[in-house]
N, CA, C and O atoms as a Tinker XYZ file with bonds, in Angstrom:
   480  protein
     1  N     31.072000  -17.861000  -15.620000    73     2
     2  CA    30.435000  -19.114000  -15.307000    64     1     3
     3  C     29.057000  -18.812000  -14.708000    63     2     4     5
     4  O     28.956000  -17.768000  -14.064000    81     3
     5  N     28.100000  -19.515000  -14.829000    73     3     6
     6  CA    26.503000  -19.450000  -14.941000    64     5     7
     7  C     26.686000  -20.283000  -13.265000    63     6     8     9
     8  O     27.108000  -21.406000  -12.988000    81     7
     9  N     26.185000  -19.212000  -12.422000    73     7    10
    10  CA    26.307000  -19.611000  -10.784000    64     9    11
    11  C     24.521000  -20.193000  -10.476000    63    10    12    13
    12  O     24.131000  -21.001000   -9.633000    81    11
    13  N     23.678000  -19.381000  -11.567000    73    11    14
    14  CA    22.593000  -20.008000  -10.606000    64    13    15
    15  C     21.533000  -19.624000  -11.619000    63    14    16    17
    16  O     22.046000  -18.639000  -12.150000    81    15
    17  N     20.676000  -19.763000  -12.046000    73    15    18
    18  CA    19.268000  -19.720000  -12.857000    64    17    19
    19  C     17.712000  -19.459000  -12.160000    63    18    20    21
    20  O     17.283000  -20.437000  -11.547000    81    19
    21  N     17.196000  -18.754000  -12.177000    73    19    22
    22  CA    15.587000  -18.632000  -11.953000    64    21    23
    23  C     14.981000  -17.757000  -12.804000    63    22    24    25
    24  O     15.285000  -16.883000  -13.616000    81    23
    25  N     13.375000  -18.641000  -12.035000    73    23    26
    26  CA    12.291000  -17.682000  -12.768000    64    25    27
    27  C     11.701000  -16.934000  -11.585000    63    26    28    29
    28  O     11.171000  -17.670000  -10.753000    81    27
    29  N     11.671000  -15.353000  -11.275000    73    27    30
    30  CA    11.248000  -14.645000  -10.468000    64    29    31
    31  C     10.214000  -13.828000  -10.764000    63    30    32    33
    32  O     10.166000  -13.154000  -11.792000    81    31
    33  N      9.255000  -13.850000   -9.795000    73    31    34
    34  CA     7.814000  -13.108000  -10.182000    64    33    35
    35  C      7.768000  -11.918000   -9.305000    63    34    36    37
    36  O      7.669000  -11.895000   -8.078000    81    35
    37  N      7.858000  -10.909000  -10.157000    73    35    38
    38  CA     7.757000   -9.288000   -9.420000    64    37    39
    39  C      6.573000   -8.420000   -9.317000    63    38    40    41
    40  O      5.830000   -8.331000  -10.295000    81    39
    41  N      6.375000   -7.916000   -8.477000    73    39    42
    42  CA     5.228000   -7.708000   -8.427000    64    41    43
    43  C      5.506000   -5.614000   -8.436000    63    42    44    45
    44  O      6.361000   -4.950000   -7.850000    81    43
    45  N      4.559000   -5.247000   -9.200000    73    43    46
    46  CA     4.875000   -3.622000   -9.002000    64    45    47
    47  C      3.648000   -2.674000   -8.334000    63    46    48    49
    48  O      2.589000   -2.777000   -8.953000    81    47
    49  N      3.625000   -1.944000   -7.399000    73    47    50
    50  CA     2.511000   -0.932000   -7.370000    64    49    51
    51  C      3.007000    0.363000   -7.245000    63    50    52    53
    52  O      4.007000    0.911000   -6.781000    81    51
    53  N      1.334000    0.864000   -8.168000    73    51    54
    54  CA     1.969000    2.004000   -8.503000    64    53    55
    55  C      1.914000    3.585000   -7.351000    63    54    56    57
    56  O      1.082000    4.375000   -6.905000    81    55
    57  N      2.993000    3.397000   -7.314000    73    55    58
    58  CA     2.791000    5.036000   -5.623000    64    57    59
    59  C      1.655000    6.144000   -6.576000    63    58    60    61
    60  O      0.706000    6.436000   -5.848000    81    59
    61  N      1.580000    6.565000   -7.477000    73    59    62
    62  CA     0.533000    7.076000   -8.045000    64    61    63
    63  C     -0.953000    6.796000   -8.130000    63    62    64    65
    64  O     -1.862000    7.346000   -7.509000    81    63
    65  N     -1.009000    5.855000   -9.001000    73    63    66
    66  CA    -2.698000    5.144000   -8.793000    64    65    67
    67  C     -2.839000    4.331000   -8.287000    63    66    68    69
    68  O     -3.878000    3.728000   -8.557000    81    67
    69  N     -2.041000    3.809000   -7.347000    73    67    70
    70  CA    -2.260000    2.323000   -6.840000    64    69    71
    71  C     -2.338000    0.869000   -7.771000    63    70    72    73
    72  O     -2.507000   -0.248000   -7.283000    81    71
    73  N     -2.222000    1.084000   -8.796000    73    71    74
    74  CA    -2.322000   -0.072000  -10.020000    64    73    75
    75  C     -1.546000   -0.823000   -9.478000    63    74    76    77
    76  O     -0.598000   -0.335000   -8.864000    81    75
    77  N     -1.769000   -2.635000   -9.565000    73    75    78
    78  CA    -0.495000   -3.443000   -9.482000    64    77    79
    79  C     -0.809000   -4.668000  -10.242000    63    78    80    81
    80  O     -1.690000   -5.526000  -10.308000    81    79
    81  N      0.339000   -4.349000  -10.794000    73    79    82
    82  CA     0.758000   -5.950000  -11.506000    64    81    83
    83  C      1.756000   -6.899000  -11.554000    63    82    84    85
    84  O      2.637000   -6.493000  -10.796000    81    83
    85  N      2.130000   -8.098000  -12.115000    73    83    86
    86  CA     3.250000   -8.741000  -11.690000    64    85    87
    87  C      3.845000   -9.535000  -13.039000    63    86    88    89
    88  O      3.112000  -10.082000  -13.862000    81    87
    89  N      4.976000   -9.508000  -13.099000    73    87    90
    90  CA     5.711000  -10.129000  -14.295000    64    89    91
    91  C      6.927000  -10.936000  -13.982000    63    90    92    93
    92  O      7.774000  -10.617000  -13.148000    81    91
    93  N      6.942000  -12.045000  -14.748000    73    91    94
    94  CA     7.532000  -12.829000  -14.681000    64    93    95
    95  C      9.374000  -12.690000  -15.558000    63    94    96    97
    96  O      9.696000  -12.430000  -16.717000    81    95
    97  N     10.189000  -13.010000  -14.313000    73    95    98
    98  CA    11.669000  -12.560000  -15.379000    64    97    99
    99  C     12.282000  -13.739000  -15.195000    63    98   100   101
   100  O     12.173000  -14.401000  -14.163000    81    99
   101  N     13.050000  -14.105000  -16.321000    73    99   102
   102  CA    14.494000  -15.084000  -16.261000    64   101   103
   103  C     15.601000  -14.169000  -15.841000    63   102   104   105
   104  O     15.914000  -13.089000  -16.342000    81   103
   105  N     16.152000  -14.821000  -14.796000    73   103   106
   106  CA    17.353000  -14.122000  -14.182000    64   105   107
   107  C     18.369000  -15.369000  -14.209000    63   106   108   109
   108  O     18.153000  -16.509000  -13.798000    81   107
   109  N     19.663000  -14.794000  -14.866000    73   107   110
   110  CA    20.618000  -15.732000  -14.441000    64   109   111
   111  C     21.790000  -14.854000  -13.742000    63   110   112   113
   112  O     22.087000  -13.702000  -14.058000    81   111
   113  N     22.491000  -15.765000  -12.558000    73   111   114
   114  CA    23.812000  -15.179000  -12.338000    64   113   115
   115  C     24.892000  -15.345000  -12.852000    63   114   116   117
   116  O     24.676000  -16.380000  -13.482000    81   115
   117  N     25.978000  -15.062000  -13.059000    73   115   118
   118  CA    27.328000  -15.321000  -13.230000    64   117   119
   119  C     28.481000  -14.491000  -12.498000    63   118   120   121
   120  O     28.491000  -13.286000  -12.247000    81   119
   121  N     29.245000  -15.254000  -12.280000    73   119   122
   122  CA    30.805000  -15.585000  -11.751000    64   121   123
   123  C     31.919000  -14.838000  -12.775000    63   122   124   125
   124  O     32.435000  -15.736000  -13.441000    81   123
   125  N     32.513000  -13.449000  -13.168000    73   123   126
   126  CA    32.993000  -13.215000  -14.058000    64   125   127
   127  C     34.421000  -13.682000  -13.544000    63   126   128   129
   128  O     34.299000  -13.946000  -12.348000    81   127
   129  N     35.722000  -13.889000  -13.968000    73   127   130
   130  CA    37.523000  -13.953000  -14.041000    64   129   131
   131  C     38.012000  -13.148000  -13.191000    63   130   132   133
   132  O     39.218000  -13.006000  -12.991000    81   131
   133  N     36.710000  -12.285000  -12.365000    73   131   134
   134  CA    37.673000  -11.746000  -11.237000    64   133   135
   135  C     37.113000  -12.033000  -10.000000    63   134   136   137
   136  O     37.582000  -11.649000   -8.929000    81   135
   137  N     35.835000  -12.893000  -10.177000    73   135   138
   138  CA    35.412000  -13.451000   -8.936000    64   137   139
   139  C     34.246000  -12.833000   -8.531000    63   138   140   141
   140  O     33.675000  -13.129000   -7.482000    81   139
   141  N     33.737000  -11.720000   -9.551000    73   139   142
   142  CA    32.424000  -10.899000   -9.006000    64   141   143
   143  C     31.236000  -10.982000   -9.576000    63   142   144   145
   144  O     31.132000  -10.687000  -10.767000    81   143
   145  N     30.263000  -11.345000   -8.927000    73   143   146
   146  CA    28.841000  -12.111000   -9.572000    64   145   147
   147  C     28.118000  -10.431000  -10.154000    63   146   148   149
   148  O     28.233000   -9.223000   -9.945000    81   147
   149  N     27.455000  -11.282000  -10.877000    73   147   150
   150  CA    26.735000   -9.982000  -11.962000    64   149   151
   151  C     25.200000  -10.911000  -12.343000    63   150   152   153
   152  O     25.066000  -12.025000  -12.849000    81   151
   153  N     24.196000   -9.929000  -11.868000    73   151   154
   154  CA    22.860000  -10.527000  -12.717000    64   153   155
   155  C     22.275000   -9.904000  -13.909000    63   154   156   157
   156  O     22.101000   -8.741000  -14.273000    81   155
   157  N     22.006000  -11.171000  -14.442000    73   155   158
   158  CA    21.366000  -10.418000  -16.093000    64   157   159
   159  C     19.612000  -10.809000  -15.791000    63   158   160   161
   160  O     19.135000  -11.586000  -14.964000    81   159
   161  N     18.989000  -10.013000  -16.720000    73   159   162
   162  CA    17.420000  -10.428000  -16.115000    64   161   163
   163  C     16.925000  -10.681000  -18.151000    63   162   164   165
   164  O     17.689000  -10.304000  -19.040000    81   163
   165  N     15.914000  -11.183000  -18.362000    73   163   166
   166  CA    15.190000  -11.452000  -19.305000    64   165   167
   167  C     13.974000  -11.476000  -19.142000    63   166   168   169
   168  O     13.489000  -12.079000  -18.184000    81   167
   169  N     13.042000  -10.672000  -20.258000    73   167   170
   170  CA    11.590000  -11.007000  -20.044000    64   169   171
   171  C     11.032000  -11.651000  -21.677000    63   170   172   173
   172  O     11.130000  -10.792000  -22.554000    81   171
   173  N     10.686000  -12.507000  -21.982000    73   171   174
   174  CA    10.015000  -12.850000  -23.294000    64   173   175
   175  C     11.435000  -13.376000  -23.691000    63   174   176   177
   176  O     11.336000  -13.541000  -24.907000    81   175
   177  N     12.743000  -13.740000  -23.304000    73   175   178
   178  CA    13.741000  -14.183000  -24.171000    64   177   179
   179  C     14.603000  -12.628000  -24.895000    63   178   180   181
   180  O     15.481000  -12.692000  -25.756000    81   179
   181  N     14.145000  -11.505000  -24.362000    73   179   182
   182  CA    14.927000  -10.081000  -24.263000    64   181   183
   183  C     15.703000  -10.135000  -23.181000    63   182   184   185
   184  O     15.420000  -10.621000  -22.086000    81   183
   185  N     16.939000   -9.493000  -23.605000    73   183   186
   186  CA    17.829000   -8.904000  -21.887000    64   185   187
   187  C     16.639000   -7.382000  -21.889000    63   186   188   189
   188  O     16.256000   -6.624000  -22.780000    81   187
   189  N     16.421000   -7.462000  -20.698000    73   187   190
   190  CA    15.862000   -5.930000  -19.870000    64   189   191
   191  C     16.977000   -5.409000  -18.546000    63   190   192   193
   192  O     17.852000   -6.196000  -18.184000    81   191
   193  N     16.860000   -4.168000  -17.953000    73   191   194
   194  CA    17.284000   -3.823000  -16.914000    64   193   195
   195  C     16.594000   -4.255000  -15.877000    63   194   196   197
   196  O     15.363000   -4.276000  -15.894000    81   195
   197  N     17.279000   -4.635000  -14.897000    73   195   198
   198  CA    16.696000   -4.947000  -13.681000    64   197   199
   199  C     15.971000   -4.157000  -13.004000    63   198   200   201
   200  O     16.045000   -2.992000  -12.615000    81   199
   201  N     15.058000   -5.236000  -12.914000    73   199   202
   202  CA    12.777000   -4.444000  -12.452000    64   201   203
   203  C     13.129000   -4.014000  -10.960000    63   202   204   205
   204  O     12.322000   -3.358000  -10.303000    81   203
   205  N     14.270000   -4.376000  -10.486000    73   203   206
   206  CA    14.505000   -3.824000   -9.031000    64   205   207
   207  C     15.285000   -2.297000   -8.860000    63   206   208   209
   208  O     15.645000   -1.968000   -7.730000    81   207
   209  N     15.461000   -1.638000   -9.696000    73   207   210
   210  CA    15.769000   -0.424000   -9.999000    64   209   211
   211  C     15.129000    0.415000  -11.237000    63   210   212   213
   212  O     14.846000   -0.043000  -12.344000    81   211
   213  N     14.940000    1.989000  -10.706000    73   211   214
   214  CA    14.105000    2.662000  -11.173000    64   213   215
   215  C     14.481000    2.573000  -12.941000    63   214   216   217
   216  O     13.648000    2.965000  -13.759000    81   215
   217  N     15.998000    1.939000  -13.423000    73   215   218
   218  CA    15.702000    2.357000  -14.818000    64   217   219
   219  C     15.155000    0.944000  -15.478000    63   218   220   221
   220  O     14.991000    0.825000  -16.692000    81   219
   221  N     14.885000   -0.144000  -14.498000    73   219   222
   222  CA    14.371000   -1.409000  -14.964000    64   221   223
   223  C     12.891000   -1.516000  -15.267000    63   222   224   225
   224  O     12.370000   -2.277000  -16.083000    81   223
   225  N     12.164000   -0.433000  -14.302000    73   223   226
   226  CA    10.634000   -0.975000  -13.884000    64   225   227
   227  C      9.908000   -0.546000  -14.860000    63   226   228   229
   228  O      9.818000    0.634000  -15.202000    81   227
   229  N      9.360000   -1.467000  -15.352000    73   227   230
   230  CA     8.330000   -0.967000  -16.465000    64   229   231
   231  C      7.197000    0.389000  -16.237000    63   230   232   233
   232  O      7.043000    0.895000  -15.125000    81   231
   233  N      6.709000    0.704000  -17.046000    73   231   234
   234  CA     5.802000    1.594000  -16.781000    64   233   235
   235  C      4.268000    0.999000  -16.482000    63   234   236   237
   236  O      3.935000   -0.073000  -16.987000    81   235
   237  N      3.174000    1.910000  -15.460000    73   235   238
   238  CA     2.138000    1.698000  -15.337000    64   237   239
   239  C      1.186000    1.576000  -16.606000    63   238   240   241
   240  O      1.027000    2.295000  -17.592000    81   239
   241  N      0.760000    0.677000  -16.293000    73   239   242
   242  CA    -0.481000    0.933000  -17.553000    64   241   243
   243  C     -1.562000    1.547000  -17.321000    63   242   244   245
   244  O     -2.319000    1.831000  -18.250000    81   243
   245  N     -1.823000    1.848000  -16.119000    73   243   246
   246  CA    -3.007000    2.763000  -16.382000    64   245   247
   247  C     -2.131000    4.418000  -16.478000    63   246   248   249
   248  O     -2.639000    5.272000  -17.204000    81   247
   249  N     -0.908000    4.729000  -15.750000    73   247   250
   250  CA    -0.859000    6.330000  -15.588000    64   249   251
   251  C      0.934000    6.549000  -16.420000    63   250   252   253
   252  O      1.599000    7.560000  -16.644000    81   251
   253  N      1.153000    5.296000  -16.637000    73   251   254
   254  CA     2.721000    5.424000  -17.310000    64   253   255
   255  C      3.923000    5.361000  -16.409000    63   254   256   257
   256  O      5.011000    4.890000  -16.742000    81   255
   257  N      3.641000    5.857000  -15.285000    73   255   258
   258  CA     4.722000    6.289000  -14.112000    64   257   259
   259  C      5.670000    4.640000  -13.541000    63   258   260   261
   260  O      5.077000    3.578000  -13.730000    81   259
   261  N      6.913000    4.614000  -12.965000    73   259   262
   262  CA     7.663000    3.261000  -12.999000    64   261   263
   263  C      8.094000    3.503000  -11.741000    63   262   264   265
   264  O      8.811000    4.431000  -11.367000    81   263
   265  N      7.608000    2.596000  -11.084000    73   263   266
   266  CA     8.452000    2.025000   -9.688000    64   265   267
   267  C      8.830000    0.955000   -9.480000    63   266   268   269
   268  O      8.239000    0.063000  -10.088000    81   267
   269  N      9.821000    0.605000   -8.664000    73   267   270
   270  CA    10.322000   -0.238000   -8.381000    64   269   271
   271  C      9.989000   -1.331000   -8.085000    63   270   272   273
   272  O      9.476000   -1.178000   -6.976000    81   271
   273  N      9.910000   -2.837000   -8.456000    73   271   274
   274  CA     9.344000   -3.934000   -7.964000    64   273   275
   275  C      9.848000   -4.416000   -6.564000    63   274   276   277
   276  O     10.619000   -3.871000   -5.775000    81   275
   277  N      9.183000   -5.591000   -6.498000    73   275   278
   278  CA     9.545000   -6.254000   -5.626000    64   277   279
   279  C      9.326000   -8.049000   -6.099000    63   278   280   281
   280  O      8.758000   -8.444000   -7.117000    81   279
   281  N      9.938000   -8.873000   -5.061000    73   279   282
   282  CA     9.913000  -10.062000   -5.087000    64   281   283
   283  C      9.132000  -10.581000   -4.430000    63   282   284   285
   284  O      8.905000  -10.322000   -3.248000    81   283
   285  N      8.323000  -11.826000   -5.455000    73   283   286
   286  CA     7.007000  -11.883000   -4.462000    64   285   287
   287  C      6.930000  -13.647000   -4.532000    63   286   288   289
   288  O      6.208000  -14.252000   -3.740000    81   287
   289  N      7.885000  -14.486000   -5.732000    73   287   290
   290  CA     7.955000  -15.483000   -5.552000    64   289   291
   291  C      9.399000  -15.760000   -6.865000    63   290   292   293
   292  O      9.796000  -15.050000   -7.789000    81   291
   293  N      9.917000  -17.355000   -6.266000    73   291   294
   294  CA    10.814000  -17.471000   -7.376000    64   293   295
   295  C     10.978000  -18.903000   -7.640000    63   294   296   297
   296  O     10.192000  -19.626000   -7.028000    81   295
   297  N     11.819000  -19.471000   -8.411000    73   295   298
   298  CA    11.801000  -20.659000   -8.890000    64   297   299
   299  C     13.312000  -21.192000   -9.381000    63   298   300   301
   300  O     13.763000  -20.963000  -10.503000    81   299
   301  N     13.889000  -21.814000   -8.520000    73   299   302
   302  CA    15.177000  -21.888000   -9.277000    64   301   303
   303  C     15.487000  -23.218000  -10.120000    63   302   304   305
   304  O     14.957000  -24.286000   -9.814000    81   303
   305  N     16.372000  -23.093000  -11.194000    73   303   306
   306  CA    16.044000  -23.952000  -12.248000    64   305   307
   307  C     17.504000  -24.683000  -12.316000    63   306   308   309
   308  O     18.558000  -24.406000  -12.889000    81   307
   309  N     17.081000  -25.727000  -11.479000    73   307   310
   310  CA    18.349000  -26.732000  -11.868000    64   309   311
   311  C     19.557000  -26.834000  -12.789000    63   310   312   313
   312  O     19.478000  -26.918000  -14.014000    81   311
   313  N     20.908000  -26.816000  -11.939000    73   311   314
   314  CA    21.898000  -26.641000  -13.236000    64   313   315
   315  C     22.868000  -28.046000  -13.301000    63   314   316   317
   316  O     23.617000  -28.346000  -12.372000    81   315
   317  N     22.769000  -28.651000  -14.228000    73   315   318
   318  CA    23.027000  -29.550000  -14.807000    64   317   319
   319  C     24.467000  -29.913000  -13.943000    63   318   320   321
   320  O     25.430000  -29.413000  -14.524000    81   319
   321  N     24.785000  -30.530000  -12.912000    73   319   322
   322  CA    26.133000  -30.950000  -12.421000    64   321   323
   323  C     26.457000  -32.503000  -12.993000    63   322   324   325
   324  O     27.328000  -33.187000  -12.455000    81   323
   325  N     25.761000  -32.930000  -14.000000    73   323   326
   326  CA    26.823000  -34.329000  -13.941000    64   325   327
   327  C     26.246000  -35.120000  -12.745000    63   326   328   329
   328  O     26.995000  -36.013000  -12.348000    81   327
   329  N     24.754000  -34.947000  -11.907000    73   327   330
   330  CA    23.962000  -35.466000  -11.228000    64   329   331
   331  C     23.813000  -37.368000  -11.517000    63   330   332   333
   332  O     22.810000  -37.669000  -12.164000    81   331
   333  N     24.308000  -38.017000  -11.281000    73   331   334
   334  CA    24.400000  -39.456000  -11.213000    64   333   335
   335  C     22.633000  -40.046000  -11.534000    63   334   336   337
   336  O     21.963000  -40.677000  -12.352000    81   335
   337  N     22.511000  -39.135000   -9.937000    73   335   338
   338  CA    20.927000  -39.756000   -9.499000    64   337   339
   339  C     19.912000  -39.060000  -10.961000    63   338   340   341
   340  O     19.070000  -39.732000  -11.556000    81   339
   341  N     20.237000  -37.691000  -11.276000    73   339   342
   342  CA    19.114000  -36.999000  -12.307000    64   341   343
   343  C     18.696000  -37.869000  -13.546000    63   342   344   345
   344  O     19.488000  -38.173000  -14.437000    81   343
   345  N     17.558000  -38.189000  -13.520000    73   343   346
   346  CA    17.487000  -38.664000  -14.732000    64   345   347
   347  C     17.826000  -37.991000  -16.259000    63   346   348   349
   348  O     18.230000  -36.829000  -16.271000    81   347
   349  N     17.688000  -38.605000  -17.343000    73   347   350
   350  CA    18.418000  -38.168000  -18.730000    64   349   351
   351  C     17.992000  -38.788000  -19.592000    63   350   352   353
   352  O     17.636000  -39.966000  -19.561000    81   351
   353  N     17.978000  -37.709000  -20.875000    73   351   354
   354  CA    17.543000  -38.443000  -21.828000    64   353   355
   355  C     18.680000  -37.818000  -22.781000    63   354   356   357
   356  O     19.093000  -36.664000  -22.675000    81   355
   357  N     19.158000  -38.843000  -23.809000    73   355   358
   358  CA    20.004000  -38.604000  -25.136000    64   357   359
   359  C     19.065000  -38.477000  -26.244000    63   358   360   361
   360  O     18.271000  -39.289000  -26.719000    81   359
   361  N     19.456000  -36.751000  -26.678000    73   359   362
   362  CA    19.006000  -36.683000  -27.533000    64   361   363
   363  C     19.908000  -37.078000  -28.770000    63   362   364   365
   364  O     21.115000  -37.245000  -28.942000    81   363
   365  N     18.760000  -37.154000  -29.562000    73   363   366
   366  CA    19.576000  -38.122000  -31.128000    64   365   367
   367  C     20.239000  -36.790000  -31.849000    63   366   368   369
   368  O     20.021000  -35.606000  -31.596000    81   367
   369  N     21.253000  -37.464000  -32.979000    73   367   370
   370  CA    22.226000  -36.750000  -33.628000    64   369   371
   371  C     21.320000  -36.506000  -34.514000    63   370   372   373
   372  O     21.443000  -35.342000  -34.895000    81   371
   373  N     20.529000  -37.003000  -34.989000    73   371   374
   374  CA    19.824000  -36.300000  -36.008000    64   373   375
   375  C     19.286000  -35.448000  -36.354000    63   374   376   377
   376  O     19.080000  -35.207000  -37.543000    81   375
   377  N     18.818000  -34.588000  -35.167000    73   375   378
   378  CA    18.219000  -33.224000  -34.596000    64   377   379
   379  C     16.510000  -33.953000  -34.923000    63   378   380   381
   380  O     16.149000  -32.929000  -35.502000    81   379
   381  N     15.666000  -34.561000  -34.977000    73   379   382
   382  CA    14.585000  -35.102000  -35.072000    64   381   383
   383  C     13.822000  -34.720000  -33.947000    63   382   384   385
   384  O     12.599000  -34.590000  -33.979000    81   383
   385  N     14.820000  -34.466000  -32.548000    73   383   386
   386  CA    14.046000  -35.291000  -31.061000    64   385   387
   387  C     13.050000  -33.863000  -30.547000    63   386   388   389
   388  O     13.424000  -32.794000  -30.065000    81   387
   389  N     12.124000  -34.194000  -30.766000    73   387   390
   390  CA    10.886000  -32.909000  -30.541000    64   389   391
   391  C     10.994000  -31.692000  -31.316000    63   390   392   393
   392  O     11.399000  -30.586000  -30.956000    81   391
   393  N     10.531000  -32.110000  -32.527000    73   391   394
   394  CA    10.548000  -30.664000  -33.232000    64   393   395
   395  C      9.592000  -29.805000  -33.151000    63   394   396   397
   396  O      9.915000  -28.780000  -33.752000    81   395
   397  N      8.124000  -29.713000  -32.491000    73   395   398
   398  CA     7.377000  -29.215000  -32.163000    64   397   399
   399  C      8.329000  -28.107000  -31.175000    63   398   400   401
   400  O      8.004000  -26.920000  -31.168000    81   399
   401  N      9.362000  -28.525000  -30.458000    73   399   402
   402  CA    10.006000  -27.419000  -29.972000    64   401   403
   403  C     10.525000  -26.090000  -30.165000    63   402   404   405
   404  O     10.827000  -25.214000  -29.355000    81   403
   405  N     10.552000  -26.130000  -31.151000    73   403   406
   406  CA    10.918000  -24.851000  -32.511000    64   405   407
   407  C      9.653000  -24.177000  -32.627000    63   406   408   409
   408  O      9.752000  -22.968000  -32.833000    81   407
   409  N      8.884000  -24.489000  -32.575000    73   407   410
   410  CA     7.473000  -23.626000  -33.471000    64   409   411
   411  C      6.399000  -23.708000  -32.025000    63   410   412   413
   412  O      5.217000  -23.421000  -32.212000    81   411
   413  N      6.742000  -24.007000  -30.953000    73   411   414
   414  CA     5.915000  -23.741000  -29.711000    64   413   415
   415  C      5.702000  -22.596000  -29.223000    63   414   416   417
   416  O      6.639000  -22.017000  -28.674000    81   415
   417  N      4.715000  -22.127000  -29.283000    73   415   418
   418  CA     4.218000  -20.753000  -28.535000    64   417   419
   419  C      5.034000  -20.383000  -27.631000    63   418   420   421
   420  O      5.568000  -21.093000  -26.779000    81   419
   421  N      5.144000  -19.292000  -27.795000    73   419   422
   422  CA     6.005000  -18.051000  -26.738000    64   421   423
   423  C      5.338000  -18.532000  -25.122000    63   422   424   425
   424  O      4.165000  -18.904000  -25.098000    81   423
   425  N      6.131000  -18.501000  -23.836000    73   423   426
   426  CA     5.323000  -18.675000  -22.845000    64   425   427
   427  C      5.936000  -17.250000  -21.818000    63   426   428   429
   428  O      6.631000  -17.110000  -20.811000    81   427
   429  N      5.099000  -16.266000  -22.908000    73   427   430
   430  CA     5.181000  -14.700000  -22.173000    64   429   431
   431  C      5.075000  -14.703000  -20.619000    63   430   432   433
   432  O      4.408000  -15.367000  -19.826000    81   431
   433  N      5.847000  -13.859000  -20.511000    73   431   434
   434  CA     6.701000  -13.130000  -19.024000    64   433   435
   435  C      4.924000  -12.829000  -18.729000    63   434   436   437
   436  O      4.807000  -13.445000  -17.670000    81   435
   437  N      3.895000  -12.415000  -18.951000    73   435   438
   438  CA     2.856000  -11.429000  -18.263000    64   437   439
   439  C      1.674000  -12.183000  -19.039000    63   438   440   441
   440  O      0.777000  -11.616000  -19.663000    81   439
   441  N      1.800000  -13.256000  -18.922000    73   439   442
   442  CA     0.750000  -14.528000  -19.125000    64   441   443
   443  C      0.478000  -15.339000  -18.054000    63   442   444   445
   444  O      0.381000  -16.552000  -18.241000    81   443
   445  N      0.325000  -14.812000  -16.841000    73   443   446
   446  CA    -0.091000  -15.381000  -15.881000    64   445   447
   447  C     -1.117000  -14.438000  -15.020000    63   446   448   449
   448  O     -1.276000  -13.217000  -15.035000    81   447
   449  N     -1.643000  -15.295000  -14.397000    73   447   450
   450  CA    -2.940000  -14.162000  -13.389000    64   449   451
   451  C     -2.142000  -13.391000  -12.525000    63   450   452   453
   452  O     -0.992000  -13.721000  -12.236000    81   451
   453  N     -2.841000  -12.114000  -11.988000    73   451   454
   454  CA    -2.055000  -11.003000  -11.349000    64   453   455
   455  C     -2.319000  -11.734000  -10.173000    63   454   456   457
   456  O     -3.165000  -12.621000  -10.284000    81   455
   457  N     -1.802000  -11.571000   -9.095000    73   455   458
   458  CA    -2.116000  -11.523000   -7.915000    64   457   459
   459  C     -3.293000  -10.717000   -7.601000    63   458   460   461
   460  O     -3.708000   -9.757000   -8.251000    81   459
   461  N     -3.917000  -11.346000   -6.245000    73   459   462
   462  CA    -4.827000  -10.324000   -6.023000    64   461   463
   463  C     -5.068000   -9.761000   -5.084000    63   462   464   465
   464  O     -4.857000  -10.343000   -4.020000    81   463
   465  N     -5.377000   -8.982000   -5.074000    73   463   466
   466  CA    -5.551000   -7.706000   -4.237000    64   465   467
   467  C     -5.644000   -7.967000   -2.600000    63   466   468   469
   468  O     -6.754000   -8.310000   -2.192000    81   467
   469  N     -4.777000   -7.859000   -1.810000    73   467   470
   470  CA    -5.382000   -8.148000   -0.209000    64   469   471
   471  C     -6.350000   -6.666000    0.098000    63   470   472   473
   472  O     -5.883000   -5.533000   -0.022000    81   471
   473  N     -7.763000   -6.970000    0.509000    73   471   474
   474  CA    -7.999000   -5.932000    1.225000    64   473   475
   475  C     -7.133000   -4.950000    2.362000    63   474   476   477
   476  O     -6.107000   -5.419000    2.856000    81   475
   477  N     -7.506000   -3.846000    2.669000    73   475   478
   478  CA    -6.659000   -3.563000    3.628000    64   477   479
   479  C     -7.498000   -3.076000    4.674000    63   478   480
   480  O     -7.005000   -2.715000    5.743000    81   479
């Protein structure tokens, strides 16, 4: 069972060159039949390993080398309870209702501005 949904923005620097950048993941949790939560992460609509361990973290782009992220903001994405108050819309049986939805641009994990730099 699907316990909880977000979008989390990680941020990486690199212990080598100092490079940092930040990427955006879909993380969902789940509840497996024996009661023990497990997270899956996604970037672009791929499963990846989790950016919070060394076999998750992408590599540097300037020197290649992978460290560990961190959490630097998140977003959690409403899960549908049968909400009275939530508003709703019925979509039609016809499959008609926004087909521009199908053929809409990718909204890539590392399409957003980096953070920037605090002096130190």
């Amino acid at each position: 069972m699907i316990t909880e949904i977000a979008v989390e923005r990680v941020e990486f620097t690199c212990g080598s060159c100092w490079h940092r950048w930040s990427v955006d993941y879909d993380v969902q949790r789940h509840r497996d039949a024996l009661d023990a939560e497990w997270e899956y992460f996604y970037r672009d609509n791929l499963p990846v390993p989790s950016p919070y361990t060394p076999d998750g973290a992408p590599p540097c782009a300037q020197c290649g080398r992978h460290w560990v992220g961190r959490l630097v903001a998140r977003r959690p994405v409403p899960l549908s309870g049968g909400d009275a108050d939530a508003p709703r819309s019925r979509v039609p049986a016809e499959g008609g209702h926004r087909p521009e939805r199908h053929s809409a641009p990718m909204l890539h994990a590392s399409g957003h501005p980096q953070p920037q730099v605090e002096p130190s």
